[in-house]
N, C-alpha and C positions, 0 to 999 in steps of 0.2 A: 494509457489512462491520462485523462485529464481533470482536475476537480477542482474544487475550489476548496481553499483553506479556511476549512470550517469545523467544528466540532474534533474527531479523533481521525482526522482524514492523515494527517501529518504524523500520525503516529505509524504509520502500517507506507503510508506515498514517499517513498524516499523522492525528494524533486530532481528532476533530470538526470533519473537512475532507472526508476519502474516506470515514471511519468510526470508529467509537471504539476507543481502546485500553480494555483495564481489566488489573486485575491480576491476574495470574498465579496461578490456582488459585481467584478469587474470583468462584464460582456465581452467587453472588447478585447482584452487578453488573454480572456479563454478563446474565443474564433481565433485568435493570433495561435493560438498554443496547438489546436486543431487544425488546423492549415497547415504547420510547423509539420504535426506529422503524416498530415495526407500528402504532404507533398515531399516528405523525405522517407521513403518506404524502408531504408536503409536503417535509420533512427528509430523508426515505428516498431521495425523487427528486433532489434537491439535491446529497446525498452521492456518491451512484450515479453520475450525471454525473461530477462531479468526478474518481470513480474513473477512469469511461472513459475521459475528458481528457489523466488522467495516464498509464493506458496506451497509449492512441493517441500519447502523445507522448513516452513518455521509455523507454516500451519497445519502439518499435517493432521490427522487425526489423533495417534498417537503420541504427538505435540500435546497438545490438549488437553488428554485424560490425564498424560502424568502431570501436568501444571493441575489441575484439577484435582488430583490423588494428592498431591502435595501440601495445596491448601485445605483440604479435609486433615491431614495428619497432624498440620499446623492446629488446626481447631480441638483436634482432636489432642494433644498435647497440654495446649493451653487449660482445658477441663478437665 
């Protein structure tokens, strides 16, 4: 993954973990960061994992609901 750091991208991209941040509007260091990993399939694969890792685990579905069940009971509490 490659994006640029903007809006909540930095909240979920660990950089040079799941994939690079670079900055925001800068062409030239995303093609750099893109390159980086068509050309290091080793790094590519590394990162890739890791991404999946992190969505098999912290996004799963069941993730989710119960964050979701939780802030209802908070609401629900509150009233």
């Amino acid at each position: 993954m490659v994006a640029f750091n903007s809006g909540g991208i930095s909240e979920w991209l660990t950089d040079e973990k799941v994939g690079f941040l670079v900055r925001r509007g800068n062409t030239e260091e995303l093609a750099g960061k893109i390159e980086t990993l068509l050309t290091n399939p080793d790094l590519a694969g590394k990162m890739g994992a890791a991404g999946r890792y992190m969505v098999e685990t912290e996004y799963r579905l069941e993730n989710h609901l119960e964050r979701l069940i939780e802030v209802y009971r908070e609401i629900a509490r509150k009233n």
